[in-house]
C-alpha positions as CSV (number, residue, x, y, z in Angstrom):
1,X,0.0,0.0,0.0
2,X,1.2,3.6,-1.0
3,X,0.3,6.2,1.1
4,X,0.7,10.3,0.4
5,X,-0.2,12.6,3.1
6,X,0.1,16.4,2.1
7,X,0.5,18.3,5.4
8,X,-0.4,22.1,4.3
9,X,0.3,23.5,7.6
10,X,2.3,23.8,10.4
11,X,0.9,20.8,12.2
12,X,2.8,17.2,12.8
13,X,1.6,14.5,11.3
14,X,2.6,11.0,12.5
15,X,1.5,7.4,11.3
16,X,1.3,4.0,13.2
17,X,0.4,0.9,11.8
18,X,-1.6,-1.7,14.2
19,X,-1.2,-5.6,14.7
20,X,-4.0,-6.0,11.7
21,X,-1.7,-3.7,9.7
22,X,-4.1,-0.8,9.9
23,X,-2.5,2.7,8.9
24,X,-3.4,5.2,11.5
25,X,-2.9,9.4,10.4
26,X,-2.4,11.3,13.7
27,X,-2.7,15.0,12.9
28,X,-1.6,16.6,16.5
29,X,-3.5,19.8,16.0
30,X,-6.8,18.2,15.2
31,X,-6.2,16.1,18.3
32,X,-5.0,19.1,20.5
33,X,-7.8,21.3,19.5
34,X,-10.3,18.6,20.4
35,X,-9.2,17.6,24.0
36,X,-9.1,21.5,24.8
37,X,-12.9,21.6,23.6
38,X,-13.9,19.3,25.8
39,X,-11.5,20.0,28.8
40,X,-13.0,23.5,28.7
41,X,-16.4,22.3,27.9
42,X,-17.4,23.5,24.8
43,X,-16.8,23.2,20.8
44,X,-18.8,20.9,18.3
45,X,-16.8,17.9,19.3
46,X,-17.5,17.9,23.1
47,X,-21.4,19.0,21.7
48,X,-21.6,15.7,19.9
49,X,-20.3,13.8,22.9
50,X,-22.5,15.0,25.3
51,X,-25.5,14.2,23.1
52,X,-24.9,11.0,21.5
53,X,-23.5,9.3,24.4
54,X,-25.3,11.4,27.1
55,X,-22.2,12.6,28.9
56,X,-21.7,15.5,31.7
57,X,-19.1,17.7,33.3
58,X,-18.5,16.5,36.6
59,X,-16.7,18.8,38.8
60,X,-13.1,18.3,40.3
């Protein structure tokens, strides 16, 4: 399998392959962006998990 990834930005892009030889694109500022969304509570992502699998804040 051939695989190009074109990385237009200033973000790092890694790759893994698991044990059923699955390729796995990690963009770190996709992932970043997401955990600070839902750390902080808010953002589409954090939206979406709330809703579909009926999640809450809990406070610390």
């Amino acid at each position: 399998m051939n695989v190009e990834i074109n990385n237009y930005s200033s973000a790092k892009v890694s790759t893994q392959t698991d044990e059923a030889g699955r390729l796995r694109v990690i963009i770190q500022e996709v992932e970043a962006h997401l955990v600070q969304g839902v750390a902080q509570g808010n953002g589409d992502f954090n939206n979406v998990l709330e809703h579909s699998y009926g999640l809450s804040r809990q406070g610390y």
